[in-house]
N, C-alpha and C positions, 0 to 999 in steps of 0.2 A: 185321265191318269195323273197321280203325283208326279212334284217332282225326284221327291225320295224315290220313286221304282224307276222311273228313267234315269236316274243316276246308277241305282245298283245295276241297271241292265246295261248300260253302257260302259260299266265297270267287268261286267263279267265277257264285254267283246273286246274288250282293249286286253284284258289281262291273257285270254287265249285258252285251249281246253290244258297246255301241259302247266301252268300257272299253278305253283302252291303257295298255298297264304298261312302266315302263322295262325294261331289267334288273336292275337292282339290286333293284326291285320284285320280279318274278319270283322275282327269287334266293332274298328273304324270305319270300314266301308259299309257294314249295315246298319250301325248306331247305338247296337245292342251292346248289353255291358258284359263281360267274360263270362257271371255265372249264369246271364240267358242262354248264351250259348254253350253253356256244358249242359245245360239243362235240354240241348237241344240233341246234344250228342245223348243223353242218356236216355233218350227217349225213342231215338232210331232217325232223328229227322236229320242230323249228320253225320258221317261215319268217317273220320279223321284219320289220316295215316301216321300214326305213332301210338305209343302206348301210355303217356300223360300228358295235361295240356300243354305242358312247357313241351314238349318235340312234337305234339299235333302240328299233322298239313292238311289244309284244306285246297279242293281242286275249286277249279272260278265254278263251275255247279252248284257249289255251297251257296254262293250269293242269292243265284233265283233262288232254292229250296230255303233260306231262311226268308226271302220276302213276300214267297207263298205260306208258308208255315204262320208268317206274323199276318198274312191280309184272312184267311181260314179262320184266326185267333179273332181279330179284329172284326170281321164282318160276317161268320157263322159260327160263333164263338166255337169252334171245333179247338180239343186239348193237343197237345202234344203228341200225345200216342196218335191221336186221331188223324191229325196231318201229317205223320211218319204213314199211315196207312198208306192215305190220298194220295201223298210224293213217289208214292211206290209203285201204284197202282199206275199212276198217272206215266210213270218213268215206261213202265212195261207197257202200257198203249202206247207211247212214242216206239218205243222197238219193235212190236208188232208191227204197226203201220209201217214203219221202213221196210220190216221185212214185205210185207205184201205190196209194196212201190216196187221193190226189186222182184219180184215171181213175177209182177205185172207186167214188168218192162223186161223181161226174158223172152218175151212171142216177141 
């Protein structure tokens, strides 16, 4: 593993799940320039709380999903759209599985 992804990951456990980042933030701790990351928003791979980038917040989750979105890019050249898919997908098998940890451990 990079160093680049042990920093974003270690960025996204220090900052905490209630953590909102501007963009410009964002921009900084992934490396990416503002308009990778509106391209990122426009595509489904971020979903920002506010209604333009100047008041966009991002929650520390933004970090992994742009460092999976950019290694997708990087090493199965999958577009934009295509890793909004993945992160989606990916996000609802993590809920599932929790959910069936907890039915599991109900006996």
């Amino acid at each position: 593993m990079n160093s680049n992804a042990d920093e974003g990951r270690l960025a996204v456990e220090w900052l905490g799940d209630d953590c909102r980042l501007t963009l410009a933030q964002l921009c900084r701790l992934t490396r990416l320039s503002a308009e990778e990351l509106i391209e990122m928003v426009e595509a489904g791979v971020l979903d920002p709380l506010g209604g333009q980038p100047a008041e966009w917040r991002f929650g520390a989750p933004a970090v992994r999903r742009v460092q999976v979105a950019m290694r997708l890019r990087r090493d199965l050249q999958v577009n934009l759209a295509g890793s909004a898919m993945v992160l989606d997908l990916l996000d609802e098998l993590r809920a599932l599985r929790e959910r069936l940890r907890v039915l599991e451990n109900r006996d």
